[in-house]
N, C-alpha and C positions, 0 to 999 in steps of 0.2 A: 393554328399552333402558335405559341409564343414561348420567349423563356420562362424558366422559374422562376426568375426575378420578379416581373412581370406580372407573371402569374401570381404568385402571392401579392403582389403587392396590388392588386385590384382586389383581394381579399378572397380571389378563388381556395378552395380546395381539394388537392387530385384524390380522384376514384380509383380504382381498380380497374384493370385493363381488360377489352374483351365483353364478354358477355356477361360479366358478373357484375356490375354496376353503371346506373345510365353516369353520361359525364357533364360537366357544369356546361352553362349556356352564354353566349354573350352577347351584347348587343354592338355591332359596330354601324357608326353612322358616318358616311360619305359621301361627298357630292349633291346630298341633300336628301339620301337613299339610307333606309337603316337596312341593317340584315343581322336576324339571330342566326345563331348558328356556332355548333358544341365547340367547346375546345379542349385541346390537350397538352400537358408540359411537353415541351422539346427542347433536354439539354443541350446546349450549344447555340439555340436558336438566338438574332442579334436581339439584345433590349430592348423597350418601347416600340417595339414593331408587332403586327401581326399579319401569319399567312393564312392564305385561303385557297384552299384548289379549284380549279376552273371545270367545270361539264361533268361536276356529280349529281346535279339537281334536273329530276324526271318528272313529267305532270304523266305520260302513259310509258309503260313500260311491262303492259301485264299483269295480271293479276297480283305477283308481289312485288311488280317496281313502278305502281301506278303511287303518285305523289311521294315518291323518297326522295333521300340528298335537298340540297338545299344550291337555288339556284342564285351562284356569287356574281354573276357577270352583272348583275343591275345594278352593283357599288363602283363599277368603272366607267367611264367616258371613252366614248369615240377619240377624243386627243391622248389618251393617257390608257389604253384597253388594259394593258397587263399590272401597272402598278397604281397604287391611289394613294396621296397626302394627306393628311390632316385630315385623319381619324379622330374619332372619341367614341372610346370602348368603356360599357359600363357592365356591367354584372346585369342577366336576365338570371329571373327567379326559376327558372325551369330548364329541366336536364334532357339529355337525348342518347339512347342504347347506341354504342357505337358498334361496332364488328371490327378489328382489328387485330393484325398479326405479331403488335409491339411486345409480345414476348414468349414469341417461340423460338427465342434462341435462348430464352431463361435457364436458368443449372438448378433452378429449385431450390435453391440453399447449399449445393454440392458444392463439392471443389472444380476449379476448372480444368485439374489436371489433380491426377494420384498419383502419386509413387509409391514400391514397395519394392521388395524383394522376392527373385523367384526361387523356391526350392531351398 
């Protein structure tokens, strides 16, 4: 994840949430380890930074979790496990289907609230 900021300004462009479009790809290199892996707008998220979740990358997992997710822990060191400095993020050419629930609290275009009159 990273901000919008961010995000545009690496020259990404957001997809569609969910199952209906794969999402942009990135290259992050650290500690001498690169790692692709998708990304997604996160308003609020701080500038110039980017997060990554830990223990979503599977080599077995059965028949549909056998090489899924993408394994982040080889961008950190032993001194440093959960946070990494001095990155450089470029743009990979290729996208990846996420599954995601960022908008199932969506109104669809509704209001969030109606009012009327009864009777």
């Amino acid at each position: 994840m990273m901000s919008p900021r961010s995000f545009r300004e690496l020259g990404l462009k957001a997809s569609k949430f969910g199952f209906e479009e794969p999402q942009p790809m990135i290259e992050v290199t650290v500690n001498g380890q690169t790692l692709e892996i998708p990304v997604l707008e996160a308003p609020g998220h701080a500038h110039n930074s980017v997060t990554v979740t830990l223990g979503y990358g599977q080599k077995q997992g059965g028949r549909v979790g056998d090489e899924t997710g993408f394994n982040t822990y080889k961008i950190l060191s032993s001194q440093h496990p959960y946070v990494a400095t001095g990155a450089k993020v470029k743009i990979s050419p290729n996208r990846y289907l996420l599954a995601t629930t960022a908008e199932h609290y969506s109104m669809e275009g509704r209001a969030l609230a109606r009012e009327g009159n009864h009777g």
